[in-house]
HTML snippet that shows the backbone in 3Dmol.js (N, CA, C, O; Angstrom):
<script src="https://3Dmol.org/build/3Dmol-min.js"></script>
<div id="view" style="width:600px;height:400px;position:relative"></div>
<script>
const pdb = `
ATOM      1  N   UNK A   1      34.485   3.874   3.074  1.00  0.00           N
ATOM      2  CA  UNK A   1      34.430   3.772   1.638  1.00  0.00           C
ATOM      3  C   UNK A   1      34.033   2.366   1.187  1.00  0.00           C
ATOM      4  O   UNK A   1      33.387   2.274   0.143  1.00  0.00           O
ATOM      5  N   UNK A   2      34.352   1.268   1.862  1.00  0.00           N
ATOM      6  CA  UNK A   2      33.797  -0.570   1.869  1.00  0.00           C
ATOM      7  C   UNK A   2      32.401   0.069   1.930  1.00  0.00           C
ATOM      8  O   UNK A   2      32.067   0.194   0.752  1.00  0.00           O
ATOM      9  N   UNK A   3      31.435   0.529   2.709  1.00  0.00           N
ATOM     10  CA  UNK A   3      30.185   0.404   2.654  1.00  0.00           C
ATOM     11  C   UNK A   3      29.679   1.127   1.081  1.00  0.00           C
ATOM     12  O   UNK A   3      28.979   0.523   0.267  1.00  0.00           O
ATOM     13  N   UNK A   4      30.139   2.348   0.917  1.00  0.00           N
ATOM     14  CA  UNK A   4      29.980   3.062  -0.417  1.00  0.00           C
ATOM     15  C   UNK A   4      30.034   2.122  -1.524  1.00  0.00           C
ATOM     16  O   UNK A   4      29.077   2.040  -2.293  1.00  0.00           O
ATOM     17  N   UNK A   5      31.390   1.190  -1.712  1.00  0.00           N
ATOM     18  CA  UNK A   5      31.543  -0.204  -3.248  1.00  0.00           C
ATOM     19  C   UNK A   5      30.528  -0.726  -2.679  1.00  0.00           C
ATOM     20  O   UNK A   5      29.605  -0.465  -3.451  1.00  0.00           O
ATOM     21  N   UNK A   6      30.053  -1.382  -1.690  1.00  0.00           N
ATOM     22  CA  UNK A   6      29.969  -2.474  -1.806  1.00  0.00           C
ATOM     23  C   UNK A   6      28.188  -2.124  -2.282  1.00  0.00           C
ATOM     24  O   UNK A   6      27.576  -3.001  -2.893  1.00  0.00           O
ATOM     25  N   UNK A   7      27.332  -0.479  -1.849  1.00  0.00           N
ATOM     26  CA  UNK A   7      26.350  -0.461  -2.391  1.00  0.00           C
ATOM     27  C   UNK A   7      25.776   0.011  -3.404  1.00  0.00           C
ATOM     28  O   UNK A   7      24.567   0.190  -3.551  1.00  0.00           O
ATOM     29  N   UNK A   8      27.064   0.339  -4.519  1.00  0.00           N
ATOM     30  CA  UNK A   8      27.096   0.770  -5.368  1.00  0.00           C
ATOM     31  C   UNK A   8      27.115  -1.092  -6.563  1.00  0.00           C
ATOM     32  O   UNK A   8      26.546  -1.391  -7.613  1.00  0.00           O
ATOM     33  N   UNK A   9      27.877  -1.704  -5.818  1.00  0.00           N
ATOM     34  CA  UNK A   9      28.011  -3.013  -6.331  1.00  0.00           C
ATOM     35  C   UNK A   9      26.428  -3.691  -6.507  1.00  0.00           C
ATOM     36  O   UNK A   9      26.028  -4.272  -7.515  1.00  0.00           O
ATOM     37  N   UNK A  10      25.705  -3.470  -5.338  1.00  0.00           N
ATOM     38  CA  UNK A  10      24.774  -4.231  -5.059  1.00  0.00           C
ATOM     39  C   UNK A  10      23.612  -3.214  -6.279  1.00  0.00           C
ATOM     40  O   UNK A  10      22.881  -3.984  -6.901  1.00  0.00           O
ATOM     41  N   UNK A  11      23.409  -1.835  -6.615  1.00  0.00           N
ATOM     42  CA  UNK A  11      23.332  -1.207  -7.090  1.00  0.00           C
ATOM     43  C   UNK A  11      22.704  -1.898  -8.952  1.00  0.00           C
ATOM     44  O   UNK A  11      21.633  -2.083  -9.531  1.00  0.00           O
ATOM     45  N   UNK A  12      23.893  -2.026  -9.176  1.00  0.00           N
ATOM     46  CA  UNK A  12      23.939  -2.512 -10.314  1.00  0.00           C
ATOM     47  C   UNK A  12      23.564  -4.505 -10.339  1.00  0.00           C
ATOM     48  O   UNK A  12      23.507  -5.230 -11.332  1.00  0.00           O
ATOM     49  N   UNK A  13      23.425  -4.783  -9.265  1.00  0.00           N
ATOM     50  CA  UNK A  13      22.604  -6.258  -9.370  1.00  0.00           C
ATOM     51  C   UNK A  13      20.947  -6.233  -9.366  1.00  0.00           C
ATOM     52  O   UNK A  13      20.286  -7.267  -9.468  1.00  0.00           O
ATOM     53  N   UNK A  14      20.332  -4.838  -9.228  1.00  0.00           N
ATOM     54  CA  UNK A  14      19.101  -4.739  -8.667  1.00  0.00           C
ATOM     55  C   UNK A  14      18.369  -4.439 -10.550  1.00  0.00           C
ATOM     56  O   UNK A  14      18.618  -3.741 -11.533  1.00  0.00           O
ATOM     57  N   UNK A  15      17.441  -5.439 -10.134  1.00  0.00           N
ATOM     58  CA  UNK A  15      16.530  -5.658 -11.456  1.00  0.00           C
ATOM     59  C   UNK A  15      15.444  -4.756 -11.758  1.00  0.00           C
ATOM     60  O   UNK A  15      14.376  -5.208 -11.345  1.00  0.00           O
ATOM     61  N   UNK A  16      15.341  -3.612 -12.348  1.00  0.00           N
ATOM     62  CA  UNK A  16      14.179  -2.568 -12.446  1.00  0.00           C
ATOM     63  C   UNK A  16      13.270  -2.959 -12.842  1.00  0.00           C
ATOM     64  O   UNK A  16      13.406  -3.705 -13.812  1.00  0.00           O
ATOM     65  N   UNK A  17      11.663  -2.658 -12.273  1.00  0.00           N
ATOM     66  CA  UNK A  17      10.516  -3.004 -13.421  1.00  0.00           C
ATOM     67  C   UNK A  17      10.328  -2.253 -15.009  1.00  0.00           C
ATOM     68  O   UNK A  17      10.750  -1.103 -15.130  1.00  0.00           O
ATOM     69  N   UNK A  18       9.710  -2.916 -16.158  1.00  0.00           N
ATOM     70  CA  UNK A  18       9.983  -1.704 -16.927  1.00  0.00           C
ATOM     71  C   UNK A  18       8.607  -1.012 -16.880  1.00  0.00           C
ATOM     72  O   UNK A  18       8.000  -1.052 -15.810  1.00  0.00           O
ATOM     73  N   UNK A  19       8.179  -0.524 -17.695  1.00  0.00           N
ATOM     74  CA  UNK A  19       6.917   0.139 -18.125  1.00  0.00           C
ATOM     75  C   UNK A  19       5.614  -0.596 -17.337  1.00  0.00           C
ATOM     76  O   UNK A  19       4.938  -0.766 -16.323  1.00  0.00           O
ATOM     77  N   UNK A  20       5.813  -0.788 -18.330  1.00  0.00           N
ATOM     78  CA  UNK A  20       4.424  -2.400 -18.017  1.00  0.00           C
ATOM     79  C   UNK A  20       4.099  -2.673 -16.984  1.00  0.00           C
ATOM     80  O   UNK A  20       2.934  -2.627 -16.589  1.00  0.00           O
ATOM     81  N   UNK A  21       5.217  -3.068 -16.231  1.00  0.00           N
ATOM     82  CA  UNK A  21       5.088  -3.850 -14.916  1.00  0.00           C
ATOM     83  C   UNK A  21       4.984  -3.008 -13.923  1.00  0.00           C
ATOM     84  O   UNK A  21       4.426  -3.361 -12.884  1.00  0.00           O
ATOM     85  N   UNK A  22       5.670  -1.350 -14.124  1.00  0.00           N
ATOM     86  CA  UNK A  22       5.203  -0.619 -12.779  1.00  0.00           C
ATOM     87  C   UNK A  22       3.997  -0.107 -13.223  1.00  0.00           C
ATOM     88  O   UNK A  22       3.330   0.341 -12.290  1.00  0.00           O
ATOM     89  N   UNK A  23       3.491  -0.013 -14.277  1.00  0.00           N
ATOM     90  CA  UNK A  23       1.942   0.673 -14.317  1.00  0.00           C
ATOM     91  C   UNK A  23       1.218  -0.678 -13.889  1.00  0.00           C
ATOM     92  O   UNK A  23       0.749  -0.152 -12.880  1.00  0.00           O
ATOM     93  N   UNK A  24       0.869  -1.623 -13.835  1.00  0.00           N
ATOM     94  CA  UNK A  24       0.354  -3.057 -13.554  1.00  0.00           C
ATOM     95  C   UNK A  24       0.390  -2.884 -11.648  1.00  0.00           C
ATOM     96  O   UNK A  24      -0.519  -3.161 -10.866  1.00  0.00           O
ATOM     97  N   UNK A  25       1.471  -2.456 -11.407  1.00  0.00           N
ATOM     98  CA  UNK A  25       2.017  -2.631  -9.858  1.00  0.00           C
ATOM     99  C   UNK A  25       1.332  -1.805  -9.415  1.00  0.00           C
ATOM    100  O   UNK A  25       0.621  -2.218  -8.498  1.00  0.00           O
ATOM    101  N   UNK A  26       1.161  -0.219  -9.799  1.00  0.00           N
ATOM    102  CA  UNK A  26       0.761   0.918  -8.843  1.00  0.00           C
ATOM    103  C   UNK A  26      -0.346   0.793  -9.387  1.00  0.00           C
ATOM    104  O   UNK A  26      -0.822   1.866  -9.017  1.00  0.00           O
ATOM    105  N   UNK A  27      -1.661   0.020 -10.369  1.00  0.00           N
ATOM    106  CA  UNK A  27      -2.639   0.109 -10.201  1.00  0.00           C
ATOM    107  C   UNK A  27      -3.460  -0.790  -9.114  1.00  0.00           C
ATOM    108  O   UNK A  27      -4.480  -0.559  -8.463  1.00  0.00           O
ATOM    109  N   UNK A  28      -2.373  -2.182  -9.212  1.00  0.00           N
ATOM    110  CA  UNK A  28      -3.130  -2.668  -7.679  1.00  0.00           C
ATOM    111  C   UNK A  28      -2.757  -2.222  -6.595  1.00  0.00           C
ATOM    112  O   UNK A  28      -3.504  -2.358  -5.626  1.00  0.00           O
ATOM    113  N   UNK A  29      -1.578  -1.606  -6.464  1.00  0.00           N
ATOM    114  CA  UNK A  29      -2.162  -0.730  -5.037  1.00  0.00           C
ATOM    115  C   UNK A  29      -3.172   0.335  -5.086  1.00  0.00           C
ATOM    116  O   UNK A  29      -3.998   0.566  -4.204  1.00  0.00           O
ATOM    117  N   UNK A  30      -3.015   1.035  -6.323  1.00  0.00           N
ATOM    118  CA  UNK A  30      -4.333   1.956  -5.958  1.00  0.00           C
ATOM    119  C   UNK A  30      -5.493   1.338  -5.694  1.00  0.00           C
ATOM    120  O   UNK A  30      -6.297   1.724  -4.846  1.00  0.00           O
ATOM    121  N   UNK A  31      -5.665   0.040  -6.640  1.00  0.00           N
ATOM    122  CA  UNK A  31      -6.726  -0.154  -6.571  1.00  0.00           C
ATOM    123  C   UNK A  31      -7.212  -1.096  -4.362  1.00  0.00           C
ATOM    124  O   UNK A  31      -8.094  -1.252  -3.518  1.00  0.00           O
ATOM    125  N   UNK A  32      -6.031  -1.307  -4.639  1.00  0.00           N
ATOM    126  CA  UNK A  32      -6.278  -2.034  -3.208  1.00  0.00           C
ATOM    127  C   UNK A  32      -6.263  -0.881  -2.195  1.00  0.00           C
ATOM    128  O   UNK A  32      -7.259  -1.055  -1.493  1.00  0.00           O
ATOM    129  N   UNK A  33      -5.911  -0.297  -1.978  1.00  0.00           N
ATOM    130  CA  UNK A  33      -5.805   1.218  -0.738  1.00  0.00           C
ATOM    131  C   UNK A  33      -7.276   1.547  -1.301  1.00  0.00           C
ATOM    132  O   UNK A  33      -8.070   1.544  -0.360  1.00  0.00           O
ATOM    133  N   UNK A  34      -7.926   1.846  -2.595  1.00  0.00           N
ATOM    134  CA  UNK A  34      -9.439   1.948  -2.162  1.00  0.00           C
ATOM    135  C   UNK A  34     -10.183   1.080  -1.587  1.00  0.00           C
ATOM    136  O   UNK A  34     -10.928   1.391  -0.657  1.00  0.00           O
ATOM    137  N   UNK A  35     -10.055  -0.505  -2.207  1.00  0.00           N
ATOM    138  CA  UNK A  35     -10.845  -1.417  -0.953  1.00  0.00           C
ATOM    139  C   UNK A  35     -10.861  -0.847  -0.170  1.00  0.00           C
ATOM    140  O   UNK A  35     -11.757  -0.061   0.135  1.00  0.00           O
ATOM    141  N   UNK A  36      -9.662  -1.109   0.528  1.00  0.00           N
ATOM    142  CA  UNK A  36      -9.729  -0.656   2.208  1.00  0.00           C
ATOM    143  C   UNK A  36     -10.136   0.453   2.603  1.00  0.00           C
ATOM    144  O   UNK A  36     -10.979   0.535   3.497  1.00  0.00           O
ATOM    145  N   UNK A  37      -9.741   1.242   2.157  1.00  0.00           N
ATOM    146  CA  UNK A  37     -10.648   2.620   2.311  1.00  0.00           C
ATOM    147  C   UNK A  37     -11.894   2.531   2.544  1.00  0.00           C
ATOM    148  O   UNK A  37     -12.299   2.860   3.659  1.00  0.00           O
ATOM    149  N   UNK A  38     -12.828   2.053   1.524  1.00  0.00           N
ATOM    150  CA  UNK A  38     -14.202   1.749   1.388  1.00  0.00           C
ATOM    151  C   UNK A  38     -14.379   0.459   2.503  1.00  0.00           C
ATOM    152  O   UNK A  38     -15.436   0.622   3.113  1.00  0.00           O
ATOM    153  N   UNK A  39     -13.849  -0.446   2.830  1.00  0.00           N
ATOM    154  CA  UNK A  39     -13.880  -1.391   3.921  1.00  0.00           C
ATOM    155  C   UNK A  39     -13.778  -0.862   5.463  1.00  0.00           C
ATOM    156  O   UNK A  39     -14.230  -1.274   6.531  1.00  0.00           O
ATOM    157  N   UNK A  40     -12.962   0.256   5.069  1.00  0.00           N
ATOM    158  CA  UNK A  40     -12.224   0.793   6.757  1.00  0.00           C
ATOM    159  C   UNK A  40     -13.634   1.633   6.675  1.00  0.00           C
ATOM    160  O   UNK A  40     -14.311   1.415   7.680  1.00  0.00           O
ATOM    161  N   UNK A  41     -14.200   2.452   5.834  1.00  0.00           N
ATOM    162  CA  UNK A  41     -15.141   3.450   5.996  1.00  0.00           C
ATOM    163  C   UNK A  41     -16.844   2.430   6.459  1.00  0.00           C
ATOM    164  O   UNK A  41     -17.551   2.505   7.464  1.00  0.00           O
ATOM    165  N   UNK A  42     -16.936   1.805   5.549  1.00  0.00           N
ATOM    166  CA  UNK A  42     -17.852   0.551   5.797  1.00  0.00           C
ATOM    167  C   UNK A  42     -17.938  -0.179   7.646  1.00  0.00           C
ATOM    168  O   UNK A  42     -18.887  -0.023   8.414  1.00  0.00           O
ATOM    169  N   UNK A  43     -16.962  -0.759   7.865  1.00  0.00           N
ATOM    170  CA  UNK A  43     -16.798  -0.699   9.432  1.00  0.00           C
ATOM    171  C   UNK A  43     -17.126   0.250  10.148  1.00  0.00           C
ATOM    172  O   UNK A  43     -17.996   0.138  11.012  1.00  0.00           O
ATOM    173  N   UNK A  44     -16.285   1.685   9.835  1.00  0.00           N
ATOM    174  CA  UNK A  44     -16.257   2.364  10.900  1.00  0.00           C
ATOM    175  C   UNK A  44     -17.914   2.964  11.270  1.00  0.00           C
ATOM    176  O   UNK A  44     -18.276   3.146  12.433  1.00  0.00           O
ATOM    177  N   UNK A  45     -18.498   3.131  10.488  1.00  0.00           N
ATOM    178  CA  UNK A  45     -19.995   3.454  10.224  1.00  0.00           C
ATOM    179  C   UNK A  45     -20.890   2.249  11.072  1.00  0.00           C
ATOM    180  O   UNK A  45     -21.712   2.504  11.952  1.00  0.00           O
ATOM    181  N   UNK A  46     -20.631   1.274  10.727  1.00  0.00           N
ATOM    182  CA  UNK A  46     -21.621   0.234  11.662  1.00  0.00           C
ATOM    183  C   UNK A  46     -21.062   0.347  13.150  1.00  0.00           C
ATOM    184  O   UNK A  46     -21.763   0.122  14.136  1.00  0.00           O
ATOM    185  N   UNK A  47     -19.836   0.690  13.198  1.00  0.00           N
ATOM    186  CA  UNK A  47     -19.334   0.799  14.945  1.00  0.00           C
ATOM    187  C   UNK A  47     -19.951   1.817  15.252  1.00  0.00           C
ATOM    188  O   UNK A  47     -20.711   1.686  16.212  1.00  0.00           O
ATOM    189  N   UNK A  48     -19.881   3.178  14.595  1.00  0.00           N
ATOM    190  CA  UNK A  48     -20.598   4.242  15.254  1.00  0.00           C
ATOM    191  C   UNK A  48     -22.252   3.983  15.181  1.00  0.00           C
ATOM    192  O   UNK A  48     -23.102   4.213  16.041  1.00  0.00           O
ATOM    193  N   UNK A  49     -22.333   3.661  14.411  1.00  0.00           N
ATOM    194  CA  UNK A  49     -23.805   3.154  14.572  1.00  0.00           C
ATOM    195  C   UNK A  49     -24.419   2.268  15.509  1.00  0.00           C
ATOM    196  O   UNK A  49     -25.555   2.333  15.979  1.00  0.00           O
ATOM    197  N   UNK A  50     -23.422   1.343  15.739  1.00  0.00           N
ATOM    198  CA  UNK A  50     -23.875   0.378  16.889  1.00  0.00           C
ATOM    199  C   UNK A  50     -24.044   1.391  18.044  1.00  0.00           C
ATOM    200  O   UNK A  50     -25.112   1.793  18.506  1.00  0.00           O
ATOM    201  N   UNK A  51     -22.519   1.802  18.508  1.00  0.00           N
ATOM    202  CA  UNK A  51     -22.306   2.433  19.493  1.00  0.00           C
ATOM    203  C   UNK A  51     -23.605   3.462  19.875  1.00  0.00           C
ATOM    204  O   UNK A  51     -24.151   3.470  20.978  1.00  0.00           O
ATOM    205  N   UNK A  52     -23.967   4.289  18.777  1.00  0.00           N
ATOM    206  CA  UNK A  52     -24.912   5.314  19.145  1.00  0.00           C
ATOM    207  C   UNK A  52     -26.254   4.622  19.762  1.00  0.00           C
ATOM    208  O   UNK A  52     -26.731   4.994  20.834  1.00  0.00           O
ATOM    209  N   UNK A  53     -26.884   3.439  18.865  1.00  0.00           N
ATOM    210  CA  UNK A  53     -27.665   2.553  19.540  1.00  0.00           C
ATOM    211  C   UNK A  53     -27.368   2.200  21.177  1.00  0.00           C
ATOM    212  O   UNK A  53     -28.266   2.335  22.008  1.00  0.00           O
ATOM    213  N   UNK A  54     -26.306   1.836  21.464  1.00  0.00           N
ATOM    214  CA  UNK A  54     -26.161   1.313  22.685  1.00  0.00           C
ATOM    215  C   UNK A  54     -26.357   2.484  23.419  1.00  0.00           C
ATOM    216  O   UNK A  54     -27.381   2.618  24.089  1.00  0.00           O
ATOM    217  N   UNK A  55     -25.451   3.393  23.368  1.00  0.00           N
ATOM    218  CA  UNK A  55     -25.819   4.678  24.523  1.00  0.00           C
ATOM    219  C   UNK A  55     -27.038   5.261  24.250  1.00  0.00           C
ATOM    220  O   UNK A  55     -27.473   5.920  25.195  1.00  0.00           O
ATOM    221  N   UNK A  56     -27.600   5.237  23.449  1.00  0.00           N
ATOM    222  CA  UNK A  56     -28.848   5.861  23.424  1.00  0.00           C
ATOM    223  C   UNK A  56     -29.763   5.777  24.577  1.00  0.00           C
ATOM    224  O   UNK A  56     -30.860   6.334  24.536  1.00  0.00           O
TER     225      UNK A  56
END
`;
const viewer = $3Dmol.createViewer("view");
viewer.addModel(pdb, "pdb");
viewer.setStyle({}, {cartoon: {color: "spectrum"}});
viewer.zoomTo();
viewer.render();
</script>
């Protein structure tokens, strides 16, 4: 029951974002998980491309 107070305690110290700040937050991750997406897809295309060159 000590572990239950004590994270119920900690609970009520934890600072929420409001509005604003989580729409602000989850647009740079969206927007960043597409970079990479488009970066990871960008790479992977010149590797297979290389690659096919080489065994050719």
């Amino acid at each position: 029951m000590k572990f239950l107070k004590s994270v119920k305690d900690e609970m009520k110290q934890v600072t929420w974002p409001n509005r604003k700040q989580l729409r602000k937050d989850t647009l740079i991750v969206i927007e960043t998980s597409i970079i990479f997406g488009v970066m990871f897809f960008i790479m992977d295309t010149a590797i297979q491309s290389l690659f096919s060159l080489v065994l050719k």
